[in-house]
One Martini backbone bead per residue (centre of mass of N, CA, C, O) as a GRO file, in nm:
protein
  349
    1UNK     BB    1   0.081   0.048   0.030
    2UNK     BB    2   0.083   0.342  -0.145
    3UNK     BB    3   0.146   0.673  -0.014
    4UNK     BB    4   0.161   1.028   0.104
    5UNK     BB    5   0.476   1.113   0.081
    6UNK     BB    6   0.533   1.347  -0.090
    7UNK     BB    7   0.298   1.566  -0.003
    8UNK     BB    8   0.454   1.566   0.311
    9UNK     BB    9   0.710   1.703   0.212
   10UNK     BB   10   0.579   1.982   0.057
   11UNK     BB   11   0.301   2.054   0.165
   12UNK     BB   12   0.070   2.010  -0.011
   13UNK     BB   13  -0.191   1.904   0.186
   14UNK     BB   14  -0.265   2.219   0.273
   15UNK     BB   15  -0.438   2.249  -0.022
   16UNK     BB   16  -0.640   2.293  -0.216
   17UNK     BB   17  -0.567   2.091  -0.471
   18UNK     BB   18  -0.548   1.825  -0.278
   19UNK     BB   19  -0.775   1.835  -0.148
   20UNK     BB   20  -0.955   1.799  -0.381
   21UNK     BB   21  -0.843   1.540  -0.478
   22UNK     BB   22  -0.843   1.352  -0.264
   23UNK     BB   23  -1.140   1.350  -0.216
   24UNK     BB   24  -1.193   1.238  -0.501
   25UNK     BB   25  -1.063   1.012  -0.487
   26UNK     BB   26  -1.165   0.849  -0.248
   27UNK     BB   27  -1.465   0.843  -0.355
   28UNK     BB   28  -1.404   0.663  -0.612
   29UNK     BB   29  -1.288   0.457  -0.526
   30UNK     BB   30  -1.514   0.343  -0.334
   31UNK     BB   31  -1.742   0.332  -0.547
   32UNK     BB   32  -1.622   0.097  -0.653
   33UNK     BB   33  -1.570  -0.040  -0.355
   34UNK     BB   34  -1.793  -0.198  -0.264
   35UNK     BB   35  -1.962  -0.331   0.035
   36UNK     BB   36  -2.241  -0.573  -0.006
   37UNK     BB   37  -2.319  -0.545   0.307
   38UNK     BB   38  -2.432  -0.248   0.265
   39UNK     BB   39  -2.677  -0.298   0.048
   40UNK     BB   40  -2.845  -0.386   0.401
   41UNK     BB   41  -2.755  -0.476   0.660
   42UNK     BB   42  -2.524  -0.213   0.641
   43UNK     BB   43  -2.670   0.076   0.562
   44UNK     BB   44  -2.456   0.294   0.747
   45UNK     BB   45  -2.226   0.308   0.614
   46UNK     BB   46  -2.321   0.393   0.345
   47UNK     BB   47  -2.439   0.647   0.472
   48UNK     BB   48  -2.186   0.813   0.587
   49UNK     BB   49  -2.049   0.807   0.308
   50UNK     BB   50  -2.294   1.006   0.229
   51UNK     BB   51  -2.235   1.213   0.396
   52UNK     BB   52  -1.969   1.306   0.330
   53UNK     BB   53  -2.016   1.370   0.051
   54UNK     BB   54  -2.191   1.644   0.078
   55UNK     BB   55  -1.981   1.769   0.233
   56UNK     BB   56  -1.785   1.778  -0.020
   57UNK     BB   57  -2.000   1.959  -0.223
   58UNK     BB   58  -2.027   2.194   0.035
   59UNK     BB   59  -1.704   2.276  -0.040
   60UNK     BB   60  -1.686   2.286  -0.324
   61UNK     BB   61  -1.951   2.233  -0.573
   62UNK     BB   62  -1.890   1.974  -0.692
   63UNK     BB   63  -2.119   1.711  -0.867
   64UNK     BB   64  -2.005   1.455  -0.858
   65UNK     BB   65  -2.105   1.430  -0.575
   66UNK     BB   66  -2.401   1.483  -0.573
   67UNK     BB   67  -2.428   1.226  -0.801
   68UNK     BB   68  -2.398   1.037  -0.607
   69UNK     BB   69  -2.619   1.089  -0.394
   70UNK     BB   70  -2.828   1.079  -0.583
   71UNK     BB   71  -2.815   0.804  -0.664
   72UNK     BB   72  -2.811   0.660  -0.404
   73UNK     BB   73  -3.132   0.773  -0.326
   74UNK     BB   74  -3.247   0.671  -0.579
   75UNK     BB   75  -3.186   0.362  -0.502
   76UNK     BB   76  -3.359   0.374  -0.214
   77UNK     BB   77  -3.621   0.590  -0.202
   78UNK     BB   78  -3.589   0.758   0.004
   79UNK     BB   79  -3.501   0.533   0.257
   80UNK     BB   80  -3.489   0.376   0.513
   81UNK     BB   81  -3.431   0.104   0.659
   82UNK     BB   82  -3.580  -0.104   0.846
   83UNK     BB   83  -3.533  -0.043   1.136
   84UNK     BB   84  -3.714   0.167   1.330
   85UNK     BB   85  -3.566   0.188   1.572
   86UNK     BB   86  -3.283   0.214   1.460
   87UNK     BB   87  -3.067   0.447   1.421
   88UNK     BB   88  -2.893   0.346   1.171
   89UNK     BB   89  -3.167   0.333   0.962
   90UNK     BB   90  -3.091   0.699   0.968
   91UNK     BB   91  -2.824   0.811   0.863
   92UNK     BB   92  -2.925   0.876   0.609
   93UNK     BB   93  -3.070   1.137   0.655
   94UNK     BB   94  -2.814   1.316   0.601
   95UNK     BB   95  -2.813   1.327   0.309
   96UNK     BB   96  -3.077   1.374   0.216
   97UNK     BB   97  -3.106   1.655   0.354
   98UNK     BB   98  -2.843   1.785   0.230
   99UNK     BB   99  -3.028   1.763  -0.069
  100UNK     BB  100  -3.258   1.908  -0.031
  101UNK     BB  101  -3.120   2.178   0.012
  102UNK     BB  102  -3.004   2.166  -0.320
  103UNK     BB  103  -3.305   2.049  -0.478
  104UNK     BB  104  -3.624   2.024  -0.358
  105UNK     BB  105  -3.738   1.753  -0.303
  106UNK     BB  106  -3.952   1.585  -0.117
  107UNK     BB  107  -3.848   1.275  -0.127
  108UNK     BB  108  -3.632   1.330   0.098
  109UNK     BB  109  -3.802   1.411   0.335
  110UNK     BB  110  -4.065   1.235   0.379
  111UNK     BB  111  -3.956   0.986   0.498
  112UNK     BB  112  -3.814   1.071   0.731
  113UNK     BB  113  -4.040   1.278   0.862
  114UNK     BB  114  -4.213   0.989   0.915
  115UNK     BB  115  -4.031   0.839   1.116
  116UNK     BB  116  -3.978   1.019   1.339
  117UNK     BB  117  -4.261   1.150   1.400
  118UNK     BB  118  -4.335   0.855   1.507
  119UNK     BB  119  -4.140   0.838   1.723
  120UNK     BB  120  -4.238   1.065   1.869
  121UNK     BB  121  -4.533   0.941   1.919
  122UNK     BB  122  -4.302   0.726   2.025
  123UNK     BB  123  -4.132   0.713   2.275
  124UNK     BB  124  -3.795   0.638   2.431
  125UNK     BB  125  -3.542   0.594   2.567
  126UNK     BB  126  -3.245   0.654   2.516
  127UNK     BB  127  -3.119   0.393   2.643
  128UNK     BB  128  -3.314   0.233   2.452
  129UNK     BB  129  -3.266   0.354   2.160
  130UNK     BB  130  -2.976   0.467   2.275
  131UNK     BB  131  -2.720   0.208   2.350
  132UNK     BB  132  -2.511   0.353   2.209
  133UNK     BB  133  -2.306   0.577   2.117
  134UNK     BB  134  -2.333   0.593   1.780
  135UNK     BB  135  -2.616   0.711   1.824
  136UNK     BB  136  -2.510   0.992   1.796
  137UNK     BB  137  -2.482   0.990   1.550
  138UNK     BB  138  -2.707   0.864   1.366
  139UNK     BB  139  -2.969   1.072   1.452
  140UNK     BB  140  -2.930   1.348   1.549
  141UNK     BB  141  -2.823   1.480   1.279
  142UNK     BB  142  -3.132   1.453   1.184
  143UNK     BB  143  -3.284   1.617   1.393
  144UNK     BB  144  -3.152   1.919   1.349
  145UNK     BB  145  -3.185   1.950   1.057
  146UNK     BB  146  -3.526   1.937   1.102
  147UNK     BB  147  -3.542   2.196   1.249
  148UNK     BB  148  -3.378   2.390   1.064
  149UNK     BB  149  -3.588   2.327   0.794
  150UNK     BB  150  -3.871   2.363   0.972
  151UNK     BB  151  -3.875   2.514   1.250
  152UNK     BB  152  -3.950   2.263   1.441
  153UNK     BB  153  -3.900   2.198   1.773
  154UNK     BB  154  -3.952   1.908   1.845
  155UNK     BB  155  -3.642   1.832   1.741
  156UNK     BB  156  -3.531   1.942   1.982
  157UNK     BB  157  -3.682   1.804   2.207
  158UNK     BB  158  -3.604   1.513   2.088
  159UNK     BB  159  -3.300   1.546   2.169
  160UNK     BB  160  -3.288   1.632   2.431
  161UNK     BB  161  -3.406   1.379   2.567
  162UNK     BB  162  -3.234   1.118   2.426
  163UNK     BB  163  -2.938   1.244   2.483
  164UNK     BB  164  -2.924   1.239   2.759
  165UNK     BB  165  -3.024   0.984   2.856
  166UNK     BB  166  -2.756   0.881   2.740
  167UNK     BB  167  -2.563   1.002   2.866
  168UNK     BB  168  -2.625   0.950   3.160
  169UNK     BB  169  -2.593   0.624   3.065
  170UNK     BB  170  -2.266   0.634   2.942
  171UNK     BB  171  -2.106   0.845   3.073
  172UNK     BB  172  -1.795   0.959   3.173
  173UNK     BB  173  -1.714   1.189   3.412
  174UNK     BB  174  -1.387   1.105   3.489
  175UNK     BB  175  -1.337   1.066   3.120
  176UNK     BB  176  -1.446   1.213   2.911
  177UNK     BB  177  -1.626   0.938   2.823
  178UNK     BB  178  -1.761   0.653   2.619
  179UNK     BB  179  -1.930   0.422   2.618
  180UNK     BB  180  -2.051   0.207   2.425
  181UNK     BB  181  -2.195   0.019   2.652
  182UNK     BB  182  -2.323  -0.172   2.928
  183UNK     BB  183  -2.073  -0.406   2.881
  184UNK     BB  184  -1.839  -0.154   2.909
  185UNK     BB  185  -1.803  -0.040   3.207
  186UNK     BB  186  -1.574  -0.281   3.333
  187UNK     BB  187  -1.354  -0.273   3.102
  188UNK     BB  188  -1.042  -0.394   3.036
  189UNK     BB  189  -0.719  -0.422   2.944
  190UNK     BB  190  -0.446  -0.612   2.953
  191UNK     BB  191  -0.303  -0.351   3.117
  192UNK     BB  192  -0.497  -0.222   3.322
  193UNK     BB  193  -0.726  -0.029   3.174
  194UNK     BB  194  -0.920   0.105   3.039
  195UNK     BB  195  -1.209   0.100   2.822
  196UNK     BB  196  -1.202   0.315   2.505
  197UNK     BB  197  -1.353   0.346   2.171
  198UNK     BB  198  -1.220   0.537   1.934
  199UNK     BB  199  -1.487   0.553   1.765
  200UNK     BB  200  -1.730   0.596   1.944
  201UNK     BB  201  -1.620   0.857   2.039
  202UNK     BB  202  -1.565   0.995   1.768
  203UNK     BB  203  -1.867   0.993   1.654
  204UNK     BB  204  -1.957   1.181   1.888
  205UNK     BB  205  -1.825   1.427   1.767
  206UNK     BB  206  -1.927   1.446   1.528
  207UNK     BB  207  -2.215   1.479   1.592
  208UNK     BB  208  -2.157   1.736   1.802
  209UNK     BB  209  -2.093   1.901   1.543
  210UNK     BB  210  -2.320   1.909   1.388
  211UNK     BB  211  -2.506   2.034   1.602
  212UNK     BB  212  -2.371   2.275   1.611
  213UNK     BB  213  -2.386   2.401   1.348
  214UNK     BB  214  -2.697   2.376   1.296
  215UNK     BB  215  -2.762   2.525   1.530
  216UNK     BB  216  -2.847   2.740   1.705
  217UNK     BB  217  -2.643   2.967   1.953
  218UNK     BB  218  -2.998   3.075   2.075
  219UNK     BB  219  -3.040   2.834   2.214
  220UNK     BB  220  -3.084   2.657   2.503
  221UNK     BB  221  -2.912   2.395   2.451
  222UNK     BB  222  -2.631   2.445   2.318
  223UNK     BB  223  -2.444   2.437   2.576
  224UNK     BB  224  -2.437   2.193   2.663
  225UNK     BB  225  -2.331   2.066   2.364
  226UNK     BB  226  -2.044   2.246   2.401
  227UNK     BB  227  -1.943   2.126   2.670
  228UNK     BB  228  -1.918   1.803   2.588
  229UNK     BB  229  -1.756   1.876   2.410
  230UNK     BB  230  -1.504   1.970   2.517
  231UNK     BB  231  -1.466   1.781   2.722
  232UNK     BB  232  -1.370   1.600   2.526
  233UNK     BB  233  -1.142   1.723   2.366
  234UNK     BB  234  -0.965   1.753   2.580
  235UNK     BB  235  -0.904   1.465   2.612
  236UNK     BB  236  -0.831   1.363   2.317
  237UNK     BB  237  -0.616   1.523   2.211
  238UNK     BB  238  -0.351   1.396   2.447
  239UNK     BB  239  -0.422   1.115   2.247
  240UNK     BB  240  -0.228   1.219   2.050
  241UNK     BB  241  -0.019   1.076   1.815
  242UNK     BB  242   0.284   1.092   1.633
  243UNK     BB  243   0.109   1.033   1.371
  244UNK     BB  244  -0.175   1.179   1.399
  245UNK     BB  245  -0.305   0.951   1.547
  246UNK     BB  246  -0.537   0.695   1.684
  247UNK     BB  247  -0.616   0.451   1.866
  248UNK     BB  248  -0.875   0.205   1.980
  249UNK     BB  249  -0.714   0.228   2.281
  250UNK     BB  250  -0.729   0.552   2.437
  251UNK     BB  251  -0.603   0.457   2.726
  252UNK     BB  252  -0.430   0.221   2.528
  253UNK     BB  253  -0.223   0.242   2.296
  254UNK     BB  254  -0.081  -0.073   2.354
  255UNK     BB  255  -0.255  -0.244   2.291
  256UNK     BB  256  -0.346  -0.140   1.985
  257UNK     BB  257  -0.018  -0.046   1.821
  258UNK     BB  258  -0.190   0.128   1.591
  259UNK     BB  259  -0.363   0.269   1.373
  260UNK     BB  260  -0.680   0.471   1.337
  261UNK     BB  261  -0.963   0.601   1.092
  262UNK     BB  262  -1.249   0.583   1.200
  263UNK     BB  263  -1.199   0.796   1.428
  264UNK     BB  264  -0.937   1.009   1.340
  265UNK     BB  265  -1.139   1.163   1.168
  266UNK     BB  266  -1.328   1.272   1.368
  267UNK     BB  267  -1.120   1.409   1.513
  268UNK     BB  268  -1.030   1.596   1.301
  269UNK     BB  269  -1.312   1.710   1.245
  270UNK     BB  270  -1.383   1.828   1.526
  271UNK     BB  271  -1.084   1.991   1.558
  272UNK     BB  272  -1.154   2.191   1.291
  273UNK     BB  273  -1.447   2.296   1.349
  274UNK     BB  274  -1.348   2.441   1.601
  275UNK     BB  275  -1.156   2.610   1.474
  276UNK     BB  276  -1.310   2.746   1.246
  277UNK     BB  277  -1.561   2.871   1.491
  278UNK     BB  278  -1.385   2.928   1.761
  279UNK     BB  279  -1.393   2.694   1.991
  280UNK     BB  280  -1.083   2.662   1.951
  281UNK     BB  281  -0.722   2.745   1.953
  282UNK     BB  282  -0.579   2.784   1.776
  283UNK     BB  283  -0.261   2.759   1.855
  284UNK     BB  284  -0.338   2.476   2.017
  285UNK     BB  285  -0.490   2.305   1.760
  286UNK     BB  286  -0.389   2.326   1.507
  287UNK     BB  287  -0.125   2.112   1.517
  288UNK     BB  288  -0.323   1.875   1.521
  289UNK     BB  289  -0.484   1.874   1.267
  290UNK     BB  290  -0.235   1.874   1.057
  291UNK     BB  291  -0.173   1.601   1.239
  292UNK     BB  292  -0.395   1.448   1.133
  293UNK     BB  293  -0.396   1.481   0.830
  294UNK     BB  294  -0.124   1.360   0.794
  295UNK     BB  295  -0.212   1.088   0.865
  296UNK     BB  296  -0.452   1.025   0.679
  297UNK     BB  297  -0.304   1.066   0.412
  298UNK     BB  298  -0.107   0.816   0.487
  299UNK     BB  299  -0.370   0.644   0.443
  300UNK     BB  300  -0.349   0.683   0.117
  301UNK     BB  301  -0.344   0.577  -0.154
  302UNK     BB  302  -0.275   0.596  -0.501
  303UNK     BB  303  -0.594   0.535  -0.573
  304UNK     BB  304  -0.815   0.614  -0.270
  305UNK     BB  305  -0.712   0.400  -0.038
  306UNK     BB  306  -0.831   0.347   0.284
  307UNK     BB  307  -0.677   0.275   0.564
  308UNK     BB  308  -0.734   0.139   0.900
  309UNK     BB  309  -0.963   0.012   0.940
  310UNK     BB  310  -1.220  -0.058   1.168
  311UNK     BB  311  -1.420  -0.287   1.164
  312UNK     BB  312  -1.672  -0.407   1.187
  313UNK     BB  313  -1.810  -0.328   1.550
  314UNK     BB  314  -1.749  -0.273   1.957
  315UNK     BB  315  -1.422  -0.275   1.971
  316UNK     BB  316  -1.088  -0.293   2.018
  317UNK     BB  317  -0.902  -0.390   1.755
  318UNK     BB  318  -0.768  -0.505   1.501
  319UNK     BB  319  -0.555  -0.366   1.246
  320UNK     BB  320  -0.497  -0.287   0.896
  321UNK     BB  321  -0.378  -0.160   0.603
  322UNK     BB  322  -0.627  -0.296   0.409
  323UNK     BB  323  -0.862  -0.176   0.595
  324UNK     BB  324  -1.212  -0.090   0.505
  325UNK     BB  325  -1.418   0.107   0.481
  326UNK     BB  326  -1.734   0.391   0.406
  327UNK     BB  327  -1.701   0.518   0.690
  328UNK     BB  328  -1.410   0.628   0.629
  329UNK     BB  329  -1.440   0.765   0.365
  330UNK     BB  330  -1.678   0.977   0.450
  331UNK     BB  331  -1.484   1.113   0.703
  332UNK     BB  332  -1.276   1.208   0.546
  333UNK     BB  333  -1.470   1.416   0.395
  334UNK     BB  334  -1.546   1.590   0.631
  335UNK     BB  335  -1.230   1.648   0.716
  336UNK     BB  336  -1.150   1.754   0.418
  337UNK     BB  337  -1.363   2.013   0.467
  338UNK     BB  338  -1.261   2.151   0.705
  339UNK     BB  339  -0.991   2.206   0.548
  340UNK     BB  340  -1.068   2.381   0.347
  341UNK     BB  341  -1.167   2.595   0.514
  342UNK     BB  342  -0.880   2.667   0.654
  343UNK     BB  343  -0.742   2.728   0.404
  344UNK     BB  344  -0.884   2.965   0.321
  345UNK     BB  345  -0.857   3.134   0.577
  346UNK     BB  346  -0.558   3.151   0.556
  347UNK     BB  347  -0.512   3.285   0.306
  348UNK     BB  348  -0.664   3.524   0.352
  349UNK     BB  349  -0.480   3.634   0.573
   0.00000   0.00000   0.00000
């Protein structure tokens, strides 16, 4: 697997036409390379990675990416997936709605908002519905979207209700982390440490940035959703490793020392689009960001193929340098959509 050795040595990674480069090859290289898994048993994977698509159309404006989003969602009937209550076959409703916003059919919007709103009709607490922590990325951020496209509360206190009980009952403030789930309480890796799984948390801060994106920042849940992204911030920042990407096994970065990019993906994407915000000091972040980037980077190949994905699961496993899965280069598109915004501001100062 030849990577992106040599863009890493002239500094051309932090460019604009670098960046649209290689966003354009690894969507292409995916789009090739589909895992037959996703095409229902698993379609939440391959929703993520056409969240990223809508993403990188929305940084871009380039419609090749658009015109793949609008594929697939009419290959889909912008229809949700089988499971009603399970979050996961709710994450299309991200590209769905992205897509909506900037074609205008209703057929995008109306499948997602009469589940939604069943759902709503018929509410279960947070931990029975939301009972593991990734679906804070799943389903949160089609409720926030729906919120602002509609302009109806309902979608807001719907989530506020929904995320805290869940936060409540995952949420270690000690460790200003999140178990996967509650079968992860008392979980320790073999060298005697906590086991916090990096995609989870790191799922958990995509969404987090999503909310806070679309959320207006005088809404009065805002605060809330503000702090314990900030909370998550500090403590996993402190947690990239020296290749600037972050292990499967946050607080035991031995237990499984490779890298892994379906969490690092979204950990650079949260702490890019802080600093983007401003909610987050360019001077002590702007340096893990880039060093976020340039790891990323060196994880694609010269096809456009990421690797070192953490493959479908739900705890910090092994990792392999060929391991790809639709999600991480999803995440990778948001996470390099962040990055043209960076770079357009820095050009511009």
């Amino acid at each position: 697997m030849i990577t992106q050795k040599k863009e890493k040595a002239t500094g051309e990674i932090y460019n604009e036409t670098f960046i649209k480069d290689i966003m354009l090859k690894v969507a292409r290289w995916q789009v090739a390379h589909p895992d037959s898994l996703n095409d229902w048993q698993e379609q939440w994977a391959r929703s993520v990675f056409y969240s990223g698509v809508m993403y990188a159309y929305n940084a871009t404006q380039d419609t090749t990416f658009l015109n793949q989003a609008l594929r697939w969602g009419e290959g889909w009937g912008w229809k949700r997936g089988p499971k009603f209550r399970h979050a996961d076959d709710l994450a299309c409703g991200q590209a769905y709605l992205d897509a909506y916003a900037v074609v205008r059919r209703e057929e995008m919007l109306n499948g997602i908002k009469m589940s939604i709103d069943s759902l709503i009709a018929d509410p279960k607490p947070g931990r029975v519905d939301w009972w593991w922590c990734d679906a804070l990325f799943m389903e949160p951020p089609v409720l926030v979207r729906l919120g602002k496209l509609t302009g109806d509360e309902k979608y807001y206190s719907y989530l506020h209700d929904m995320y805290w009980d869940t936060t409540d009952f995952l949420y270690s403030k000690p460790d200003s982390l999140f178990y996967r789930d509650k079968n992860y309480f008392n979980a320790m890796t073999a060298n005697g440490k906590k086991s916090f799984w990096s995609r989870g948390n790191a799922w958990v801060l995509g969404g987090l940035a999503q909310i806070l994106a679309m959320m207006n920042k005088k809404h009065p849940d805002y605060p809330k959703y503000e702090e314990l992204y900030l909370q998550m911030i500090h403590k996993i920042a402190p947690l990239q490793q020296a290749d600037g990407l972050w292990r499967p096994s946050l607080l035991d970065p031995d237990d499984i020392p490779v890298k892994e990019t379906s969490g690092s993906t979204f950990f650079t994407y949260a702490l890019a689009w802080g600093v983007n915000n401003g909610l987050l000091d360019k001077e002590i972040f702007l340096p893990q960001v880039k060093k976020g980037w340039q790891g990323l980077v060196e994880s694609v190949n010269h096809e456009g193929k990421l690797g070192y994905v953490q493959l479908i699961g739900a705890k910090p496993e092994k990792v392999e340098i060929g391991h790809n899965q639709e999600y991480g280069s999803g995440a990778f598109l948001m996470a390099a959509s962040e990055m043209l915004k960076l770079e357009k501001e820095e050009r511009v100062k």
